[in-house]
Backbone bond lengths (Angstrom), bond angles and torsions (degrees), N, CA, C in turn:
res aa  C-N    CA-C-N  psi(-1)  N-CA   C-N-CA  omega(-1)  CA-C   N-CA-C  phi
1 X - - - 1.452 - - 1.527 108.67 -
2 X 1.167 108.15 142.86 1.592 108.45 -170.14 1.856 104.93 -115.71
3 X 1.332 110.55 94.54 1.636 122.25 -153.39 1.885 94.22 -89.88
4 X 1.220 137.37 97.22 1.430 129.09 145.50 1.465 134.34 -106.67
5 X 1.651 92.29 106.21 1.428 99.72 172.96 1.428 130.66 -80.98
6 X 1.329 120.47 146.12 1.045 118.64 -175.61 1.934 115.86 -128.41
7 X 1.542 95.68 160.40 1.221 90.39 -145.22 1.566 115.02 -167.91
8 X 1.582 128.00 -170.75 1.536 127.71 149.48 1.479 106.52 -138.36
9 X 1.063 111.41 147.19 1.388 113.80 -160.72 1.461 125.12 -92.67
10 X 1.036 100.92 9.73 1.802 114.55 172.47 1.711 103.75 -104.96
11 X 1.193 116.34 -29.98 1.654 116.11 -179.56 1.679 103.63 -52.67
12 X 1.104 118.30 147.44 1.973 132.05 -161.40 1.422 97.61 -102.26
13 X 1.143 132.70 -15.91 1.559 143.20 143.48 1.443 121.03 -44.05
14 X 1.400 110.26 -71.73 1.483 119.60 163.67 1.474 117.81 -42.23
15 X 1.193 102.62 -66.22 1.048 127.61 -175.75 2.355 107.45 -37.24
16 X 1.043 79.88 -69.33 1.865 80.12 167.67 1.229 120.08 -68.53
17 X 1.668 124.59 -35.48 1.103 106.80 162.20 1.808 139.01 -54.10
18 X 1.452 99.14 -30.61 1.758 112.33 144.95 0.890 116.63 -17.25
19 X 1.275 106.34 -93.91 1.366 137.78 -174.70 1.261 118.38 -24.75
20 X 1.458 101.37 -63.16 1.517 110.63 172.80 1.627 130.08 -58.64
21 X 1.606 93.16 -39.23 1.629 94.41 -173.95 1.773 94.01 -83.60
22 X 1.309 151.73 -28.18 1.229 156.30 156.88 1.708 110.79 -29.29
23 X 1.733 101.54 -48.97 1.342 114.30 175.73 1.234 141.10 -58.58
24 X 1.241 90.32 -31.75 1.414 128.02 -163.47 1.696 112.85 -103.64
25 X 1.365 86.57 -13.63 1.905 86.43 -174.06 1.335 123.24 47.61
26 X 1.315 87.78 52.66 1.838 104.30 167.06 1.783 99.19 -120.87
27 X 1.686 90.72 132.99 1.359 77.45 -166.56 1.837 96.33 -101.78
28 X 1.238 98.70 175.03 1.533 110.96 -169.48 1.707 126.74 -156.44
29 X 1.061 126.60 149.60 1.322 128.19 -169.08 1.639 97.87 -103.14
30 X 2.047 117.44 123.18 1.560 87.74 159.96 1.379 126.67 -107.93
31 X 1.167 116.13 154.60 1.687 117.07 170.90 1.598 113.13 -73.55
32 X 0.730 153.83 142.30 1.326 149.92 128.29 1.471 126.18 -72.66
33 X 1.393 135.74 99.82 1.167 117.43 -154.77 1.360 91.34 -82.51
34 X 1.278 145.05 -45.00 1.809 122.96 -175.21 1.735 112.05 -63.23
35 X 1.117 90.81 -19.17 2.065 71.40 -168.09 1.459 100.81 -113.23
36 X 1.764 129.02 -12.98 1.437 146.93 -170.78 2.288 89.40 -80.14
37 X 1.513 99.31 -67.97 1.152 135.99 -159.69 1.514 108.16 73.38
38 X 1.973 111.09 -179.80 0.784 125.77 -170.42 1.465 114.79 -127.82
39 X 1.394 113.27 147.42 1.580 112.66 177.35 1.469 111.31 -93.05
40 X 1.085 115.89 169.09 1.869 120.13 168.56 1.339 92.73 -75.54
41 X 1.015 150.78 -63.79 1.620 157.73 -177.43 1.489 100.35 -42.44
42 X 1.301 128.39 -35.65 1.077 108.10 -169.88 1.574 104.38 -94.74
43 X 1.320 136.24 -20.82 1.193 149.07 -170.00 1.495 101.85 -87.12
44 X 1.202 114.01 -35.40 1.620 94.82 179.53 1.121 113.60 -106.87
45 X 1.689 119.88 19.34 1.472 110.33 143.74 1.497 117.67 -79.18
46 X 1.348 119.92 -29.02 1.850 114.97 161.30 1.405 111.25 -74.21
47 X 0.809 132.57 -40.34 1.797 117.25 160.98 1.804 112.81 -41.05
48 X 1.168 114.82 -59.97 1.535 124.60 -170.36 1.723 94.04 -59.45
49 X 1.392 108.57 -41.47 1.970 96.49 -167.25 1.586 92.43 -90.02
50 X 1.587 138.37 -63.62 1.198 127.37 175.10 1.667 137.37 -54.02
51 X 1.464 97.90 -48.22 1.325 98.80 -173.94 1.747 100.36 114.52
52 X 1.574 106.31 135.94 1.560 100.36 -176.76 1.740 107.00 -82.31
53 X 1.211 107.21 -5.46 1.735 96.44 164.04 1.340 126.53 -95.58
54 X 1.321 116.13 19.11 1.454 122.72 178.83 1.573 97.38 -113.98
55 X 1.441 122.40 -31.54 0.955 134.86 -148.79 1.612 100.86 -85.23
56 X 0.958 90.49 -43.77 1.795 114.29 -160.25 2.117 104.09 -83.68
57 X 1.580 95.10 102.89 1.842 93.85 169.63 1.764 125.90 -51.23
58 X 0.542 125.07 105.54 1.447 114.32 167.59 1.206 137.10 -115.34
59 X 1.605 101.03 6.22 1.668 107.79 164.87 1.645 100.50 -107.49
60 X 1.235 126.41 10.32 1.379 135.04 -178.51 2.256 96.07 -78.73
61 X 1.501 105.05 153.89 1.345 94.34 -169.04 1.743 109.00 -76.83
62 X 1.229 129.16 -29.51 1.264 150.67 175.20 1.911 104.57 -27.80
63 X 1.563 94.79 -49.17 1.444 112.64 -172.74 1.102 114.43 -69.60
64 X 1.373 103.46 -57.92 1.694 131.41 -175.47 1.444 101.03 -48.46
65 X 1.987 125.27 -47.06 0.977 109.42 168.09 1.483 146.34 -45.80
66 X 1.168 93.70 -38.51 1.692 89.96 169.62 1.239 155.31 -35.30
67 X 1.308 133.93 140.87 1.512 100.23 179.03 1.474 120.99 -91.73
68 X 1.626 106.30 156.78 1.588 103.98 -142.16 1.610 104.49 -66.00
69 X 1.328 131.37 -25.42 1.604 124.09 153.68 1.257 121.73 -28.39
70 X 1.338 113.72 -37.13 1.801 109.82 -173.10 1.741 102.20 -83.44
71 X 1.493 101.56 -20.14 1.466 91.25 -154.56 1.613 109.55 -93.22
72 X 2.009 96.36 -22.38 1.677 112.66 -172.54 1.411 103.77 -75.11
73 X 1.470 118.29 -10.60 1.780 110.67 -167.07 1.990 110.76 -134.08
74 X 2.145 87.87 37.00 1.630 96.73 169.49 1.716 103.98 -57.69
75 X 1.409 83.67 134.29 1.848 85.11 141.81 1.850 119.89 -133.14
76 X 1.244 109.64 -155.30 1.931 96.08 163.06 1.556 104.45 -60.98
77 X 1.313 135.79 -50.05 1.425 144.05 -135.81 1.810 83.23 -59.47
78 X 1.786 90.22 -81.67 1.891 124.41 -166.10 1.853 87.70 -45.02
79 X 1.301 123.19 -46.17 1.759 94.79 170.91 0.854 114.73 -67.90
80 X 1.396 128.07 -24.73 1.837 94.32 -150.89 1.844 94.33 -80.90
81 X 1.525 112.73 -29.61 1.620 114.92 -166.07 1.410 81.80 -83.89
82 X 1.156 149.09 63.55 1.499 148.05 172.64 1.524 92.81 -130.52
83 X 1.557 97.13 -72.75 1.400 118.52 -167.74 1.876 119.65 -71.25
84 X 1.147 85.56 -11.99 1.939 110.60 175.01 1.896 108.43 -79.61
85 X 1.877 110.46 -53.09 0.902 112.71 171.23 1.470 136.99 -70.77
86 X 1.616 106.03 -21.39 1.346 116.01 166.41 1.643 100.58 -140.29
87 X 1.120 133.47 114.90 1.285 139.37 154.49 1.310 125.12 -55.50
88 X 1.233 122.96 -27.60 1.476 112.67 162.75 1.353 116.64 -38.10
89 X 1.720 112.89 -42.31 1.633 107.35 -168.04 1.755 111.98 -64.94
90 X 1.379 106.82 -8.77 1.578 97.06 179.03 1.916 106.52 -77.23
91 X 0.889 119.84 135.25 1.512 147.65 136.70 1.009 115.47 -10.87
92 X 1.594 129.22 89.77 1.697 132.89 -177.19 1.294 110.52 -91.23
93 X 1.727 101.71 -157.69 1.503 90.79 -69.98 1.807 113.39 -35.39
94 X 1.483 88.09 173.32 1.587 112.02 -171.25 1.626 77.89 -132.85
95 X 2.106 101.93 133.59 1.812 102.97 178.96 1.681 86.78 -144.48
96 X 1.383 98.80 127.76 1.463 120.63 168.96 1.368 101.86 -104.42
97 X 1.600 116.95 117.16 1.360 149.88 -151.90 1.450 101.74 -127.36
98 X 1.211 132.68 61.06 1.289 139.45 167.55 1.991 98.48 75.10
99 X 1.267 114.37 36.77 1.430 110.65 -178.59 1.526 106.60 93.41
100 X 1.401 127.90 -1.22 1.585 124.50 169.18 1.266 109.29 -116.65
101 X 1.251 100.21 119.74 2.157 120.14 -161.63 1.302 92.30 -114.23
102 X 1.806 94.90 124.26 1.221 104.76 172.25 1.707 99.84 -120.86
103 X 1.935 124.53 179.46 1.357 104.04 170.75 1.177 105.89 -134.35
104 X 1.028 147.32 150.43 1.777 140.27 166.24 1.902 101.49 118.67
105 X 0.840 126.03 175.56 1.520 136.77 -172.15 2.340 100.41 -130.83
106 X 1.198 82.57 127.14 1.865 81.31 -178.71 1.500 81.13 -171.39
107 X 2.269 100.54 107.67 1.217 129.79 160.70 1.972 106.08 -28.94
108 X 1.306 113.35 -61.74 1.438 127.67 -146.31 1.786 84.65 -55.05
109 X 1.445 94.38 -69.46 1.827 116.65 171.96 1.235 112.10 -0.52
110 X 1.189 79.75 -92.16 2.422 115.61 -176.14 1.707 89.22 -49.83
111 X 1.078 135.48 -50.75 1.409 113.89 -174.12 1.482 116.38 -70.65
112 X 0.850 125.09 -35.36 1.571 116.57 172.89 1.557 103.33 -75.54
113 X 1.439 148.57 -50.42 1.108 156.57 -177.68 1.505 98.84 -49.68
114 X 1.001 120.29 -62.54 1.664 130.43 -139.11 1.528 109.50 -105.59
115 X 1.189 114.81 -47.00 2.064 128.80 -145.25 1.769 87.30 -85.21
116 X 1.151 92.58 136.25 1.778 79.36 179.38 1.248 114.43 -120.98
């Protein structure tokens, strides 16, 4: 299985998800979305399998910044050029599992998914 997560590497999310797949001896490729970056092509293939409201952080502070006009009149479009212009606003980690994208980190999860 060819596991790439994606991500920033100071987030405490990521960060355990490491940990775990490190632990676990699952090996993995990481993205960095600020220093890797991201394409529109690649983002709106996780929109099309997730959905831009799963996709999209909004208790992350990046979001929160906004002013609440930008934030009261999201649609797919205003996320995806949200989450295109700053990647932080996407939802970590994000793990492409042989083409099946999941988002968030959950021990119980990754062990049945991943631990072999």
């Amino acid at each position: 299985m060819t596991l790439i997560l994606y991500g920033i590497p100071n987030c405490d999310t990521v960060k355990k998800a490491r940990r775990w797949l490190d632990g676990h001896g699952v090996a993995y490729r990481f993205h960095d979305y600020r220093k890797d970056g991201l394409d529109a092509g690649q983002l709106q293939g996780w929109i099309d399998a997730l959905g831009w409201e799963k996709l999209l952080n909004k208790s992350g502070t990046t979001f929160r910044k906004l002013p609440d006009a930008q934030k009261d009149g999201l649609d797919a479009a205003s996320a995806k050029a949200l989450m295109l212009e700053q990647p932080a606003m996407i939802r970590r980690p994000l793990v492409d599992a042989d083409g099946a994208f999941s988002v968030g980190f959950s021990a119980d999860d990754w062990q049945q998914r991943f631990a072999a």
